[in-house]
C-alpha positions in Angstrom: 125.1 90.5 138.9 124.9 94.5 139.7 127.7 94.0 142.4 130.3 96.5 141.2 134.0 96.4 143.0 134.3 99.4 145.4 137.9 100.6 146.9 141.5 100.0 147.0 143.7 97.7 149.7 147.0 96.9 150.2 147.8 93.1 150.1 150.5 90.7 151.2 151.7 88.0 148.7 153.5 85.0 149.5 156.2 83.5 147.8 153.8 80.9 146.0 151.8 83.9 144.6 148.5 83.7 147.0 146.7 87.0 148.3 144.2 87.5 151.0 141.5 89.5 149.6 140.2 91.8 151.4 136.6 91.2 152.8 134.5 93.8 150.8 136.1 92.5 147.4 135.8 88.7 148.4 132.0 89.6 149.2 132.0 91.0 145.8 133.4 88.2 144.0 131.5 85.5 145.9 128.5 88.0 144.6 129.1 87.8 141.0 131.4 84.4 140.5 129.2 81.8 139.1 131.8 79.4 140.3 135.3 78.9 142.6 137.5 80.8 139.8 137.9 84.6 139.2 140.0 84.9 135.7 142.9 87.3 135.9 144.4 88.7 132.7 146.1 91.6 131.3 145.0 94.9 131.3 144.3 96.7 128.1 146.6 99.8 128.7 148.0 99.6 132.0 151.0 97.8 133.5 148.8 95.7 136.3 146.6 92.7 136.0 143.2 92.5 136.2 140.8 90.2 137.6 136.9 89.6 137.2 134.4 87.2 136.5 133.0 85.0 133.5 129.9 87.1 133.8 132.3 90.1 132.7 133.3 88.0 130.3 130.1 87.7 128.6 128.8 91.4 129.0 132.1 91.8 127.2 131.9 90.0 124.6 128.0 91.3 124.0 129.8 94.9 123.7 132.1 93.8 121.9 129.8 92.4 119.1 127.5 95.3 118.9 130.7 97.5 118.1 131.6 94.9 115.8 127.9 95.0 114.1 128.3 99.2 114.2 132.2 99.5 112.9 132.7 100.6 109.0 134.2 97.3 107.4 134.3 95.1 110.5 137.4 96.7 112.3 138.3 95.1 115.6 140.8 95.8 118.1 142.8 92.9 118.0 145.0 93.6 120.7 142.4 94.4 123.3 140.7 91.3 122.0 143.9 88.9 122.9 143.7 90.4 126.2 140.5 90.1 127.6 139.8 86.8 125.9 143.6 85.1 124.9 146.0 86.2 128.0 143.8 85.5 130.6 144.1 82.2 133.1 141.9 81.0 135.9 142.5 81.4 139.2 140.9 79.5 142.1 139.2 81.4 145.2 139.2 79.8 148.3 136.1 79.7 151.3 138.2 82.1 153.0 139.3 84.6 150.4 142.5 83.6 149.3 143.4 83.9 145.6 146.2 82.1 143.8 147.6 84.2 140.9 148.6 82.2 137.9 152.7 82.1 137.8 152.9 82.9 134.4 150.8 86.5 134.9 152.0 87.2 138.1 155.7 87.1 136.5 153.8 88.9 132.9 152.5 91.4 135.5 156.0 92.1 138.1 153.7 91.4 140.7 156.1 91.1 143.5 155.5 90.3 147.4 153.0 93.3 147.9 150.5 94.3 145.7 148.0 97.2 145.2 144.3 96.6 144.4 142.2 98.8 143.3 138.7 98.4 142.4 137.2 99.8 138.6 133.4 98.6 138.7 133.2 95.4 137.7 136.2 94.3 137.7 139.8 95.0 140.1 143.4 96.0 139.2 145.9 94.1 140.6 149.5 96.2 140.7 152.7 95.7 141.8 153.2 98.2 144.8 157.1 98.7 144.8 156.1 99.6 140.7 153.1 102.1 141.6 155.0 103.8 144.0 158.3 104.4 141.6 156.6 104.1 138.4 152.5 104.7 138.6 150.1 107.4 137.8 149.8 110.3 140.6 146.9 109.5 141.7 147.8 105.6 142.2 151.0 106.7 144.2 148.4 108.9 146.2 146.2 106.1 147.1 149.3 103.7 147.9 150.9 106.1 150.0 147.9 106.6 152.1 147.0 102.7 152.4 150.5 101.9 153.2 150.9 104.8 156.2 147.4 103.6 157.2 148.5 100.2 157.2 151.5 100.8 159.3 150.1 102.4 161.6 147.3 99.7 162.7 150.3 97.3 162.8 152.1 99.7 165.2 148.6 100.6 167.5 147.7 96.5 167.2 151.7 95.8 168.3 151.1 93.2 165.5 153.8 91.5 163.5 153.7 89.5 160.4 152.7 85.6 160.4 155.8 83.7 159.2 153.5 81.2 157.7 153.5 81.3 154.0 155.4 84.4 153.3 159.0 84.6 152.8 161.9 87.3 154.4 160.9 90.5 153.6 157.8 90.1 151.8 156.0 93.2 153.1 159.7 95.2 152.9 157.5 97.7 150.6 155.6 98.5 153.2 158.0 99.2 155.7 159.3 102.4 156.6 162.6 103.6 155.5 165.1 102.8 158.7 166.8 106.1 159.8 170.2 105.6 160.7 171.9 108.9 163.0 175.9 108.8 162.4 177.8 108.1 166.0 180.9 110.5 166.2 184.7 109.5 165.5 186.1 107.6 168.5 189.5 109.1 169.7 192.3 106.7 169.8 193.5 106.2 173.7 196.8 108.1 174.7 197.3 106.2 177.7 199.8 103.0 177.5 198.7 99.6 178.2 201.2 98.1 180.9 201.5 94.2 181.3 202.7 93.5 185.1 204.4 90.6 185.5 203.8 88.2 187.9 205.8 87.7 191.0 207.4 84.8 191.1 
């Protein structure tokens, strides 16, 4: 399992928390998965979630026994323990890429109707992108930036607009362009009476 996670991508989510990945990290997880599940979690420091496979899992938990073998009276990290082993649910991943985040994470992790992935080896970051861009690091506000214009602009060359099947009002409203509104002048009041004419009768 030396398939590694490669890249970043910008990804719809639908109001019952499922996201299309995108092919190159679907043919990764197909690649490594030993079954239908990737297991999403918490990450260790960051605010995002994180998702990888039971293989991980295990090269993990080998580390994580030689440190504890190495370490002067036994110390573990508790709280990096809980994480990759206690806050973590499965989530299924269906023939054609699409990945149900656990409700309970999704709400631990703010992920909201758009999200940010972004690959680290062997396994991906999942972040909320209306949080990266107000919130994150530089150099994920970078990368988020550049997916989004990129993204906008293949929808505006392709003339494409969103599927209303399975997403709900406004779900990509992150990645839409702020709408530029250009003030219309005053409007004078009119000077000239209005007449009514009477009918002849």
């Amino acid at each position: 399992m030396d398939e590694m996670y490669i890249g970043s991508a910008i990804c719809e989510v639908t109001s019952g928390g499922e996201l299309m990945l995108p092919r190159r990290f679907f043919e990764t997880s197909r690649a490594r998965s030993i079954d239908e599940y990737l297991l999403i979690g918490l990450h260790e420091d960051s605010e995002c979630l994180v998702a990888f496979d039971r293989v991980y899992v295990m090269q993990r938990q080998f580390e994580v026994s030689e440190r504890f073998a190495k370490s002067p009276g036994g110390f573990q990290d508790h709280h990096r323990l809980r994480r990759l082993y206690g806050f973590v649910e499965e989530a299924p991943l269906a023939p054609d890429g699409m990945l149900q985040l656990p409700a309970v994470l999704r709400e631990r992790g703010g992920i909201g109707a758009a999200a940010l992935l972004v690959a680290s080896g062997a396994r991906f970051e999942i972040w909320d992108l209306g949080h990266v861009l107000a919130h994150g690091p530089s150099d994920l506000v970078t990368m988020a930036t550049l997916l989004r214009t990129n993204h906008l602009n293949k929808e505006v060359a392709n003339g494409a607009t969103l599927s209303s099947a399975g997403s709900r009002p406004g779900a990509l409203a992150a990645l839409q362009p702020a709408l530029c509104l250009q003030p219309l002048p005053p409007m004078s009041p009119r000077h000239d009476p209005i007449v009514r004419r009477r009918g002849t009768g």
